[in-house]
N, C-alpha and C positions, 0 to 999 in steps of 0.2 A: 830123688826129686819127684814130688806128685805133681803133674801135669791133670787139671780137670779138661774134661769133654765134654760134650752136650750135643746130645742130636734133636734138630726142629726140622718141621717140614720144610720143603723149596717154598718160598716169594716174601713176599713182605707185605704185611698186614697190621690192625690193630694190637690182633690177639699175640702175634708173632712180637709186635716190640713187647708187649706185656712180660711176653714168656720170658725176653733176653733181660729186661729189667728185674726180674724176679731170679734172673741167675747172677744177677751182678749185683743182687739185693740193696739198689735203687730204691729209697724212701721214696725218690719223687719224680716217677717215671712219666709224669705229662709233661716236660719238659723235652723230653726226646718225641711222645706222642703228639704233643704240638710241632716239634721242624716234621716230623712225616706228615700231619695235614699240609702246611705251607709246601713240601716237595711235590703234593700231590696238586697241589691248585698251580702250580709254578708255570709260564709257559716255556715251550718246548725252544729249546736252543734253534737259531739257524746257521750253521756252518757254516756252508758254500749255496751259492746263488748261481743255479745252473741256468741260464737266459739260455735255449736253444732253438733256435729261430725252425719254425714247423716247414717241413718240404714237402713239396706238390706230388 
């Protein structure tokens, strides 16, 4: 059994989905580079709402 591998730098970027589209030879990789612009414009989750009253 052939197992493919691939090494890409650390983070996530333009060039970076290009590259993993180009490995998964993705005809039409602005479909994934479109949800990374909308993840990047996304606002940021809020979890927990920590109210901690300030002391003298």
């Amino acid at each position: 059994m052939d197992i493919d591998s691939y090494s890409i730098p650390k983070g996530l970027s333009k060039g970076i989905i290009r590259l993993i589209s180009s490995f998964e030879e993705e005809p039409d990789w602005t479909i994934r580079l479109n949800a990374y612009e909308k993840f990047l414009n996304m606002k940021g989750t809020q979890i927990i709402c920590l109210c901690i009253p300030t002391t003298d």
